[in-house]
C-alpha positions in Angstrom: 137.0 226.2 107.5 133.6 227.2 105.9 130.4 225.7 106.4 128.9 223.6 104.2 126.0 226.1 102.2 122.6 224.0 101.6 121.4 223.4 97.9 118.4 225.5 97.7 115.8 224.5 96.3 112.1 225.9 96.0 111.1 224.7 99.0 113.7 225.2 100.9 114.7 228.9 99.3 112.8 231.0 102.2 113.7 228.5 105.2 115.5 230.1 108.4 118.4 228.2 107.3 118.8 229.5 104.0 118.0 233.0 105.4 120.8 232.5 107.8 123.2 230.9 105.4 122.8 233.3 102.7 122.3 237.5 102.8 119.1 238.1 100.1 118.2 241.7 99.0 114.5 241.6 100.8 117.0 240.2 104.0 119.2 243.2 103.1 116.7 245.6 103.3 115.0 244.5 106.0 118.3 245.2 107.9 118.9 249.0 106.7 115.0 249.2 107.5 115.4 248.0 111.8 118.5 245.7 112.5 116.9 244.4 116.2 113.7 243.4 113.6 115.5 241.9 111.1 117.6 239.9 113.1 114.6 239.0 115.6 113.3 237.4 112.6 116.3 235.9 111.3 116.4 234.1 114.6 112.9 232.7 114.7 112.3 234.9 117.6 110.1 237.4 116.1 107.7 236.4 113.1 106.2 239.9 111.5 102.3 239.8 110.2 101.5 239.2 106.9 99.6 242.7 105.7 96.9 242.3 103.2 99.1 244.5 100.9 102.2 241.6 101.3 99.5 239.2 100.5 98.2 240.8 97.2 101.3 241.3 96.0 102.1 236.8 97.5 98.6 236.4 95.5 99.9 237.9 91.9 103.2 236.5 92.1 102.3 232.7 93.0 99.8 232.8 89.6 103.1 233.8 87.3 105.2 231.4 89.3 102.0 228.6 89.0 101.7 228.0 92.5 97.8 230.1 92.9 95.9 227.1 94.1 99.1 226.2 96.5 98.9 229.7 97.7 94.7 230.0 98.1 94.9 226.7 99.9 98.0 227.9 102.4 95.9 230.9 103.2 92.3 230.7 104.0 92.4 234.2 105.1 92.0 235.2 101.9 88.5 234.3 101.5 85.5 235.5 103.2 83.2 233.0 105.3 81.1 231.8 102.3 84.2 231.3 100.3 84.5 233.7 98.1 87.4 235.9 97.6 87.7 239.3 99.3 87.5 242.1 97.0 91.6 242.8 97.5 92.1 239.5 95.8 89.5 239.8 93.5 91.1 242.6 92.2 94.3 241.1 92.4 93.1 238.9 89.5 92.3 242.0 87.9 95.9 243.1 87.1 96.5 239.2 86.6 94.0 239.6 83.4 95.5 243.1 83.0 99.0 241.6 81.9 97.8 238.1 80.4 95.3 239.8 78.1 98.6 242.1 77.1 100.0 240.7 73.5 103.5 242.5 74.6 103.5 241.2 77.6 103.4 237.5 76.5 106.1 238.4 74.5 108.6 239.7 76.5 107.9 237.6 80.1 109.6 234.7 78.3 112.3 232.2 79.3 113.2 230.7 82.7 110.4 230.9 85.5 111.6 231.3 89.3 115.5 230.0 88.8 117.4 230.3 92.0 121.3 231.4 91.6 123.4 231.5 94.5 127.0 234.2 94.5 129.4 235.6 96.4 129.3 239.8 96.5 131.3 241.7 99.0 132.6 238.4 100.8 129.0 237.4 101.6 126.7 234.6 100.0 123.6 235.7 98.2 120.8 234.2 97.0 118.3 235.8 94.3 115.3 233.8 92.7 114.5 235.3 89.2 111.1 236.0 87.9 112.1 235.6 84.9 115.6 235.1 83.0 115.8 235.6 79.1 118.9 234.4 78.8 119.2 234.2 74.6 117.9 237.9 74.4 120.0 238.9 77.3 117.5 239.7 79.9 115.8 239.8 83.3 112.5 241.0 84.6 111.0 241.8 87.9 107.3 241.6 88.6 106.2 244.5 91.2 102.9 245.2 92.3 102.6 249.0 93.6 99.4 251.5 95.0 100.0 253.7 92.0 102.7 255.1 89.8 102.4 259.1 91.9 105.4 260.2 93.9 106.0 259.3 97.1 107.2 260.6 100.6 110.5 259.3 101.8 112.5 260.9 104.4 116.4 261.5 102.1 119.0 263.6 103.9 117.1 264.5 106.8 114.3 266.1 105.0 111.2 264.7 103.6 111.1 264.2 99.5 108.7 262.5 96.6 110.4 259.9 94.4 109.2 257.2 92.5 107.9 253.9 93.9 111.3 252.3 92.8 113.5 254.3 94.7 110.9 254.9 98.0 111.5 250.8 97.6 114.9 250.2 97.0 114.4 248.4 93.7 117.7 249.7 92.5 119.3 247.5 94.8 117.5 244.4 93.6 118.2 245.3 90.1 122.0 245.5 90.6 122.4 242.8 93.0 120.5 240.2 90.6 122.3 241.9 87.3 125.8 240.6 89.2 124.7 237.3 90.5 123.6 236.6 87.4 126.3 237.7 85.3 128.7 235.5 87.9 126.6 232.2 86.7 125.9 233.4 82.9 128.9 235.2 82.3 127.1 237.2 80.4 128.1 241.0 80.9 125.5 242.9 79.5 122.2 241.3 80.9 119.7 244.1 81.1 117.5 244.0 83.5 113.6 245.2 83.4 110.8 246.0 85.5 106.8 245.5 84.9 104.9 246.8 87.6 100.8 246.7 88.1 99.2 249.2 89.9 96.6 248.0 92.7 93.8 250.7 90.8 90.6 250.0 89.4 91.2 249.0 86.5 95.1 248.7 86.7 97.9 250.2 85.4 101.3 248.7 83.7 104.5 250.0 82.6 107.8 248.7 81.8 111.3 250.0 83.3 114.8 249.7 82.2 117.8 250.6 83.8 120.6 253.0 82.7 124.6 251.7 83.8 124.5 254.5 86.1 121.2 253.2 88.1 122.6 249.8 88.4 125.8 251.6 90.2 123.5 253.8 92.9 122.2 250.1 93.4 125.4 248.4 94.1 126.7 250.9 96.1 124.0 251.4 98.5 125.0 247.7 98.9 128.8 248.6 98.8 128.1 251.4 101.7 126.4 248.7 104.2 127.1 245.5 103.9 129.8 245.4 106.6 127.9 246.8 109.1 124.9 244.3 107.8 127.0 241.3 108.4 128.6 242.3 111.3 125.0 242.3 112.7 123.6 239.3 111.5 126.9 237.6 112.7 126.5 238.5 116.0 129.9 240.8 115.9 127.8 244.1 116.2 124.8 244.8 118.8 121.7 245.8 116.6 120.1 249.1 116.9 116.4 249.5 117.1 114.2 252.0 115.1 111.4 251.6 117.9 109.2 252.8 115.4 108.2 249.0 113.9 106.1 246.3 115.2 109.2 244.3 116.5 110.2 247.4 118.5 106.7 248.3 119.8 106.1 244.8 121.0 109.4 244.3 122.9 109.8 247.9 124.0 110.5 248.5 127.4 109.8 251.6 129.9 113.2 252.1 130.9 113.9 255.9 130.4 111.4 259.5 130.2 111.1 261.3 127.1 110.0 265.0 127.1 107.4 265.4 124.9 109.4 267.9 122.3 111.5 264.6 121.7 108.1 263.1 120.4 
């Protein structure tokens, strides 16, 4: 018999119990990224920093979600000891203004705010919470804050390559996961899903992306490819690996074998 799955609810939506209930994409990632992270964190036993560039991006998306002065109380980090903003979040407003001063903006970032839907994909339970979901034009879009729009360095098929922020991110896989979720409590199809991402540059820079069928598929099967193994992890069937290259790794890591320095 199947456990009961807790309502979400805004405040409960990033909780360790809805985390451990319910497989999300950033929770998905997270695993493909360092399972023994992921999982320490799943767990409660590991709790990884907040970076200034999480908190930017934390800083623009609580303003379109109306939760700013929520957010600048929750973190007094954020300001500097006479209480004024640090220059990060200073010009975090700036690509605030950059997209509220933006006539087509205003009217295309229309409809539902921040709805949580909750599906089934590959025998697991997800959860997704929407920026924004247009559901009488038949859309979705995505807010992203990014460095730039220039290529960047990922390593793909054991050799190192420049691609765009959405792929060095995995975007594709948010795109298709919330596309399907959402078609499985709309029944709508056809739901196109868009991105509008602000660059972190003085002043900023905007664009808008859409998605072609096949980009949605590259998405879902990345899924399709590791979710089993994903699961079997976070269920405790399968011992995670380590990438002893992140924080989680260098902080646990134990000196209980020699390297020679070519394997550096």
């Amino acid at each position: 018999m199947e456990a009961t799955l807790i309502k979400l609810t805004d405040e409960n939506y990033f909780s360790q119990e809805a985390n451990q209930q319910y497989m999300s994409v950033s929770q998905f990632k997270a695993f493909g990224g360092c399972e023994a992270a992921a999982l320490a964190s799943l767990s409660g036993e590991w709790k990884e920093e907040e970076s200034t560039a999480l908190l930017v991006g934390s800083y623009f998306h609580s303003h379109f979600e109306g939760t700013l002065d929520k957010f600048k109380k929750e973190h007094p980090q954020i300001f500097t000891a006479k209480g004024e903003l640090k220059a990060n979040y200073r010009q975090a407003n700036e690509m605030i203004n950059c997209l509220e001063m933006d006539e087509n903006f205003k009217q295309i970032y229309v409809g539902e705010k921040e709805k949580i839907f909750t599906g089934k994909l590959f025998d697991a339970d997800w959860k997704i919470k929407v920026d924004c979901l247009n559901v009488k034009d038949g859309y979705f879009v995505d807010l992203k804050t990014t460095r730039d729009f220039e290529k960047q360095w990922i390593e793909k098929e054991g050799r190192n390559t420049k691609v765009s922020f959405v792929e060095k991110w995995k975007y594709l896989i948010q795109i298709a996961v919330y596309k399907e979720i959402l078609r499985q409590n709309t029944g709508i199809n056809d739901l196109e899903g868009f991105i509008i991402a602000v660059t972190k540059q003085d002043p900023p820079d905007k664009i808008i992306l859409y998605f072609k069928p096949e980009d949605y598929e590259i998405g879902m099967n990345q899924v399709r490819e590791n979710i089993e193994r994903v699961m079997q992890v976070k269920n405790g069937l399968e011992k995670p690996m380590r990438c002893e290259r992140c924080a989680y790794c260098r902080a646990t890591k134990k000196l209980d074998r020699a390297f020679h320095y070519t394997e550096l």
